[in-house]
N, C-alpha and C positions, 0 to 999 in steps of 0.2 A: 544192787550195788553193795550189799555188806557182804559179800562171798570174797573172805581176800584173795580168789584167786584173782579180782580187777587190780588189785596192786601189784599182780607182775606183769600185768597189760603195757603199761608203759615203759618198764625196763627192755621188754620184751623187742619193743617198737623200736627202742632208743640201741640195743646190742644189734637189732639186725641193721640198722640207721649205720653204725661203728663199723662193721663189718663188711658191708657194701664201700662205705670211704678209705676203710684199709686199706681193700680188693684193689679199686682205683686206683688209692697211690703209689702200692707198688707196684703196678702194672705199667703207669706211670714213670717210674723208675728203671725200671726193666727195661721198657724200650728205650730210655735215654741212656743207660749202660750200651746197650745192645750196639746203639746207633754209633755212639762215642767208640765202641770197639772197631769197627768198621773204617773207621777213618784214621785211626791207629797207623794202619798199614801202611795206606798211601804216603802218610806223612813221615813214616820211618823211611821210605823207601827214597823221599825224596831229601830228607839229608843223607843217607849213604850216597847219591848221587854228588851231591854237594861235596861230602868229604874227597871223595875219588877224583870230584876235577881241582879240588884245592891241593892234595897228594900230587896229580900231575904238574900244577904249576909249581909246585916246592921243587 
């Protein structure tokens, strides 16, 4: 145990620990853009619907 390479043992444990929950989170993220993109459409589509029969009754 006095070979400092054991003192990069735990950095070592703790960067790949970080980098796994990065992964996650933005993966995480990514699909809640993705998903939120998605729904985007319908809901543009469903006010132009709205503006064009409010247009018709002006």
């Amino acid at each position: 145990m006095d070979h400092p390479f054991w003192l990069l043992v735990p950095w070592l444990v703790f960067s790949i620990g970080m980098g796994l929950k990065t992964w996650k989170v933005t993966r995480l993220i990514n699909h809640q853009l993705r998903r939120s993109a998605w729904g985007v459409e319908p809901f543009r589509a469903g006010l132009e619907r709205n503006w064009q029969r409010n247009q018709s009754l002006s």
